[in-house]
Each structure stands twice: as C-alpha cells, then as structure tokens.
C-alpha positions in Angstrom: -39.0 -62.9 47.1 -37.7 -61.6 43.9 -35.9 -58.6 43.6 -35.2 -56.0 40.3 -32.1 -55.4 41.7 -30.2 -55.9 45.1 -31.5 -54.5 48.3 -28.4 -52.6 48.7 -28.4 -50.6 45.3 -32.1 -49.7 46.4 -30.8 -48.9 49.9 -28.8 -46.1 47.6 -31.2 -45.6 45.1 -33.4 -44.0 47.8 -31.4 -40.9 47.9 -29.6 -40.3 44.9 -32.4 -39.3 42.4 -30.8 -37.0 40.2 -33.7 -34.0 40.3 -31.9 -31.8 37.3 -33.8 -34.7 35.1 -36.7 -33.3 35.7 -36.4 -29.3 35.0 -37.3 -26.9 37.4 -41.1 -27.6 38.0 -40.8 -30.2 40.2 -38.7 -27.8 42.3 -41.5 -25.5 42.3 -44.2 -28.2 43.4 -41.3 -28.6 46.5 -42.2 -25.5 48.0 -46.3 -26.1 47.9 -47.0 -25.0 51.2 -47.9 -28.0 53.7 -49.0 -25.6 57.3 -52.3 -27.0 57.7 -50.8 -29.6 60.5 -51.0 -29.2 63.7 -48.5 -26.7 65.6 -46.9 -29.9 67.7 -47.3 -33.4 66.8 -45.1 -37.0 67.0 -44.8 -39.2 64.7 -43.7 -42.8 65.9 -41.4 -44.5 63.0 -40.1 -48.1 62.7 -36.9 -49.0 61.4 -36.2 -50.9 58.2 -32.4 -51.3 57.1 -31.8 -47.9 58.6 -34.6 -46.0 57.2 -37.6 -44.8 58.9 -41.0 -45.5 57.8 -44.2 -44.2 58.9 -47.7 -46.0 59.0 -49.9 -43.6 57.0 -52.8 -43.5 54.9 -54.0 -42.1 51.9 -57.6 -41.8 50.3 -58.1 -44.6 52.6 -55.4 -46.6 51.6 -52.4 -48.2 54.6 -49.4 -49.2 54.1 -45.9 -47.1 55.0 -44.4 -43.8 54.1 -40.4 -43.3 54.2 -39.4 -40.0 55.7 -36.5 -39.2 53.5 -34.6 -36.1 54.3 -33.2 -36.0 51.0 -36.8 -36.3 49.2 -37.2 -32.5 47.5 -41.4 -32.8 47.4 -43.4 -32.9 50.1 -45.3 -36.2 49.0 -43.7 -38.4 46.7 -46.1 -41.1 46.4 -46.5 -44.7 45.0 -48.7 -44.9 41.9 -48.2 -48.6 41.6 -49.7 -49.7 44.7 -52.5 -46.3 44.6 -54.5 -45.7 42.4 -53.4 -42.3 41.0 -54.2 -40.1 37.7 -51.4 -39.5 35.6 -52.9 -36.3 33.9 -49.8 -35.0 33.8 -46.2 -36.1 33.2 -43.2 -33.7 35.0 -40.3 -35.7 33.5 -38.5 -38.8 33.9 -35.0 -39.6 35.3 -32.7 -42.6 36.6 -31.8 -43.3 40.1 -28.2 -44.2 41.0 -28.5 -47.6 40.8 -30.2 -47.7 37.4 -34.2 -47.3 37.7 -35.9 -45.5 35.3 -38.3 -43.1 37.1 -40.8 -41.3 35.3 -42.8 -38.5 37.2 -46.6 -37.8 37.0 -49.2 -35.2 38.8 -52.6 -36.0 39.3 -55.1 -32.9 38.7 -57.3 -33.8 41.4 -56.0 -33.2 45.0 -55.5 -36.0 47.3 -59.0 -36.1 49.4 -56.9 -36.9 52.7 -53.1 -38.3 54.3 -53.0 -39.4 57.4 -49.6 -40.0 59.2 -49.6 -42.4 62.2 -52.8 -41.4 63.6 -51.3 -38.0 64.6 -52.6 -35.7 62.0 -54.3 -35.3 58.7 -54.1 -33.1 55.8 -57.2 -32.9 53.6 -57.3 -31.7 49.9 -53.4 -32.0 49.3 -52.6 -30.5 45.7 -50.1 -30.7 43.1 -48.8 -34.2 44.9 -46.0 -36.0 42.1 -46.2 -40.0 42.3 -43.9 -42.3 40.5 -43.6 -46.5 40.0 -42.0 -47.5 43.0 -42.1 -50.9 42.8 -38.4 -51.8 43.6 -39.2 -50.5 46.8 -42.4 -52.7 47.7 -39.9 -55.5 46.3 -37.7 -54.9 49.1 -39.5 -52.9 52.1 -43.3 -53.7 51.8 -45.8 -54.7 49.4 -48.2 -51.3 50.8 -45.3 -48.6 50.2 -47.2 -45.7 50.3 -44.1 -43.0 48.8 -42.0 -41.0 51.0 -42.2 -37.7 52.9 -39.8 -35.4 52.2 -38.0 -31.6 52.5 -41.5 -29.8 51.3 -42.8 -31.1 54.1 -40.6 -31.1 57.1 -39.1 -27.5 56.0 -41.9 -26.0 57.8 -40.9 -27.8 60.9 -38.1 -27.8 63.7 -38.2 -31.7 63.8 -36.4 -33.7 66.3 -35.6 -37.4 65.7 -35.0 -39.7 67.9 -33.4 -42.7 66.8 -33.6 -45.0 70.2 -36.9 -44.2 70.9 -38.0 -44.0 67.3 -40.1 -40.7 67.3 -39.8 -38.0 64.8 -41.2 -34.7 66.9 -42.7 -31.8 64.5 -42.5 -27.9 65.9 -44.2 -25.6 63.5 -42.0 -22.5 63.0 -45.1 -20.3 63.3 -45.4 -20.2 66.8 -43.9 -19.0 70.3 -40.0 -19.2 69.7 -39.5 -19.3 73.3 -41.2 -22.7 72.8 -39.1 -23.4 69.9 -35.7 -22.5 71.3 -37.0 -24.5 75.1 -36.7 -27.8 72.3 -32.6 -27.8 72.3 -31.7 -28.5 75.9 -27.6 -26.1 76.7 -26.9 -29.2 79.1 -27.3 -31.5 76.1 -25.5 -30.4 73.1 -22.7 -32.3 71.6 -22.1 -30.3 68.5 -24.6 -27.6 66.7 -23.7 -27.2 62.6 -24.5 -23.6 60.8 -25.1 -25.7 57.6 -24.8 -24.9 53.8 -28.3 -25.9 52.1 -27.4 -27.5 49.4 -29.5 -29.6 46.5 -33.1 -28.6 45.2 -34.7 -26.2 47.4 -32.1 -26.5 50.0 -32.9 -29.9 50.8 -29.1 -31.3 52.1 -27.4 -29.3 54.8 -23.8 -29.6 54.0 -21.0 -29.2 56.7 -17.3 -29.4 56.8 -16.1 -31.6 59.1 -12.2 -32.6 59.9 -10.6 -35.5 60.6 -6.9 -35.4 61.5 -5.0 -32.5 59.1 -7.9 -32.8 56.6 -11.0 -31.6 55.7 -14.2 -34.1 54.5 -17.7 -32.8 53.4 -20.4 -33.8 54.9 -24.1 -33.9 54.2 -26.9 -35.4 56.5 -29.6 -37.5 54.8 -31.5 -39.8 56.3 -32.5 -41.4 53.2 -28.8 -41.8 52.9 -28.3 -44.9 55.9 -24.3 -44.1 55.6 -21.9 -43.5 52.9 -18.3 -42.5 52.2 -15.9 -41.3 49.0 -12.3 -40.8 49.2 -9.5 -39.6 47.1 -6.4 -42.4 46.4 -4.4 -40.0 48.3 -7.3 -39.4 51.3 -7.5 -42.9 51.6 -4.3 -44.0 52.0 -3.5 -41.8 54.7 -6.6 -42.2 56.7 -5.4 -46.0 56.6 -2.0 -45.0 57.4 -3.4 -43.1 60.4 -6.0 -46.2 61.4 -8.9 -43.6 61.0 -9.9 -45.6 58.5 -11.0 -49.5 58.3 -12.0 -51.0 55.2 -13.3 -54.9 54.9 -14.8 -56.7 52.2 -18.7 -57.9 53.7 -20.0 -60.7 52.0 -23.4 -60.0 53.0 -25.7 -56.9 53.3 -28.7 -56.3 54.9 -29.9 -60.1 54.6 -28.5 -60.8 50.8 -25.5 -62.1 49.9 -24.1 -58.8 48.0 -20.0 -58.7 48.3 -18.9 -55.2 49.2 -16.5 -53.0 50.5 -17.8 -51.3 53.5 -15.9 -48.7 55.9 -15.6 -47.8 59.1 -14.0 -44.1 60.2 -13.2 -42.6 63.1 -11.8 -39.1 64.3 -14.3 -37.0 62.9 -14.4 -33.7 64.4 -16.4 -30.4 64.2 -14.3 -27.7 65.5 -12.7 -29.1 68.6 -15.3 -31.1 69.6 -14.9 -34.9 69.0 -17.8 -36.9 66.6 -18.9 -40.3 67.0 -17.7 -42.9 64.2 -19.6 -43.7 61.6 -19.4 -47.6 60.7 -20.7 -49.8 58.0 -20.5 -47.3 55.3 -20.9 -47.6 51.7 -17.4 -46.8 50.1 -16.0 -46.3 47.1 -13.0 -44.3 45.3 -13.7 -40.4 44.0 -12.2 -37.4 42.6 -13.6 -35.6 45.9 -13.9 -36.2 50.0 -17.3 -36.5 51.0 -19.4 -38.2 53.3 -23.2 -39.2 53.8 -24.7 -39.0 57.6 -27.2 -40.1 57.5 -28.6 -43.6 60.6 -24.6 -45.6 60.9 -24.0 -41.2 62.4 -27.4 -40.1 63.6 -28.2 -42.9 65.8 -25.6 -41.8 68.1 -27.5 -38.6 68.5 -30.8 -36.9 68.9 -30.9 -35.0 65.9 -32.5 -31.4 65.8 -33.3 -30.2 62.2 -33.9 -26.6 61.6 -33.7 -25.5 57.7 -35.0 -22.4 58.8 -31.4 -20.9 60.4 -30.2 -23.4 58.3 -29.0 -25.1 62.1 -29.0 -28.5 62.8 -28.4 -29.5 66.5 -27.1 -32.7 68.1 -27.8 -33.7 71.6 -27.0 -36.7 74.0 -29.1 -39.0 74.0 
C-alpha cells in the first residue's frame, strides 16, 4: 500500500488540526445542536493503532467513523470517498504533519447517519467534510470522517477500552440516572478540568510527578504524547520517571523514533497509571497528551458539562 506520508505523522495528524485557520465559523457549526438521539444508547468501537472507529453509515454509504475527542464539529466527514457538495468553502488549514486541509459545507442536509446500528439522525445540517484521503491510505479505504466534541458534548459518555464500548447518557434526563453512571466503590481519580481549544473541546488538567508540575490534556484522537523542557527532562531521567528509547519501528512501518515511557504521575495524592509508548519530543513547555497508552488503564467518564471527567477501575 502506498502511503502520502508515514502512518505515524497521520497517527498525529489526527489531532492537531490547527482550527484558528479557519476563522470562527466553523466554531459556530460546532455547537449545531445534535439531541435528536436517543436518551441511552452504546456504541461498539474497534481498535485501530489506538483509535476507535465506528461502523456507520451515511446516505446509505458504510465504511468507519473515528470518534475523536479532539474533533471540534460534530461530523467531520470524508468528501473523497462520499459524494458531497461543496457549495460552500469555510477555509483551509494544515495539519501537523503537513496536509493541506481545505473545508467545505454542503447546502443540503445529510438525508440520514447511522452509527453502529444503534441510532440514526435524519436531516443533519450544516455538516463540514474535507479530503481525507491520507486517512483511507492508512486505516480504510471506506473512511467515513470522524465524530467529534459537537456531538458527544451533549452526552455523559463512558468508554470502555477492554470491552470496546462507548456508552452515551443524554444530559436531558433524570440526574439520579446520570449520577447512578459513576460507581463511589470505583473511582481512581475524578479531574475538575479546564476546557480548553474551540468550543471547549480539550479538558486540561494539571497533574504532578515528583516536585513538578506537567499539563495534561485528554484526547483520544491523541493515542499518547509527551513534551519536555531540557531541564524537565533531565531530571525526570535523573529520577527514572522517565525512559526514553529509540524504536525503529511504529505501528507496522519502519519509522525510527524516539518514544517515552513515564511514570509517577499523580493527581493530588492519588497515584496514576504510566503512560508508555509516547510520542516525545523537546519544548519550551511541559505538557502531555492522554489520550489510549493512559485511558486504557481506565474506564473513562466524560462529562463536559461540569466540565468533570471521572476515572474508574476497570
């Protein structure tokens, strides 16, 4: 198969679309409201390289969505493999690792988007697509797009990384039901997060490890990634919190790397899991994507709304 670039820089380029490229209109298409789903549903996911992708359909069309936490619209869909009107370009932009991206909205709304069998939303408007070719490349010839924070921020969502289930709880309900979802006997750690990026989108945290302090954002477009000062990494060695090693290969290519492993994260008092196999690389700032190498550890319970997110024992 041939690729436009490695599987690892689209691994990356997943989640670090720059959205100021595209003005603020796109951000306003994030918060098209989604509530026609039902109350409660499950979605089963597979996993591909860390991500999770959904079988869905679209005007009658399968293939897989990527639910991608980091993803401001709601549907960000594949104009390459559907056939999609481009009356309308919102702006173009670059990911990370050097893809032009250039942003289109179809008048007409999308007759109908079904996700695993579970549920259906019919007459879905103002719905952005984009060439994502580099994706089918590397994941799937029927890439639908991706699901994203316009979506799930109506939700409490649970996911569930062993048994690969993504559990949807619309807010407008019962909260006795809602709150009955996060189990006392359970919880490892619960995070008051900081929504940061377009709309809210990344809940940012910080986290300590030893005497210091890391930020952390969770992302599960974002399998696992980590920037460290000169300074911050030399003592995080010094300490053996920190393990680097060169990989020669990544997720089946031959792609040399440097890849870390770290250990001793904490929230408050309470110990973390380590977070391995993470993308590294020298900054002027400490920070650190969560996002599967973290969250598999876990079940993961996202609520944007209190701007919470909950992690229980498996």
């Amino acid at each position: 198969m041939m690729f436009l670039t490695s599987l690892r820089a689209i691994v990356v380029a997943v989640v670090l679309i720059t959205p100021s490229v595209f003005g603020a209109e796109p951000a306003l298409l994030a918060r098209t409201p989604y509530l026609s789903a039902p109350a409660n549903f499950t979605l089963p996911f597979y996993l591909f390289n860390g991500h999770i992708l959904i079988d869905g359909v679209v005007n009658g069309r399968e293939g897989k969505l990527m639910f991608d936490t980091g993803t401001e619209f709601p549907f960000f869909l594949n104009n390459h493999y559907l056939p999609l009107g481009k009356d309308k370009k919102i702006g173009e932009g670059q990911t990370a690792s050097g893809q032009k991206m250039v942003l289109y909205q179809q008048h007409q709304p999308i007759n109908k988007i079904d996700l695993a069998g579970q549920m259906q939303l019919k007459n879905v408007p103002a719905v952005l697509h984009t060439d994502w070719r580099f994706i089918e490349q590397a994941y799937t010839p029927y890439f639908l797009g991706s699901i994203g924070h316009g979506f799930n921020r109506n939700y409490l969502f649970v996911i569930d990384y062993e048994a690969q289930t993504l559990a949807f709880h619309a807010f407008n309900q019962d909260k006795a039901l809602l709150a009955s979802v996060v189990d006392p006997a359970r919880v490892v750690a619960t995070f008051e997060f900081t929504p940061t990026g377009v709309d809210g989108k990344m809940p940012e945290v910080v986290l300590h490890i030893g005497d210091h302090n890391i930020k952390a954002s969770f992302d599960t477009g974002n399998i696992g990634s980590l920037q460290l000062t000169e300074a911050m990494k030399n003592a995080l060695l010094t300490s053996g919190e920190l393990k680097l090693q060169l990989r020669e290969f990544t997720y089946g290519l031959r792609e040399p790397h440097m890849s870390a492993n770290l250990q001793g994260l904490y929230e408050g008092s309470t110990a973390l899991a380590g977070a391995c196999n993470l993308t590294f690389k020298i900054g002027k700032t400490n920070q650190i994507g969560l996002g599967y190498h973290f969250l598999k550890n876990y079940i993961s319970v996202w609520d944007y709304q209190n701007s919470r997110l909950t992690l229980l024992k498996p």
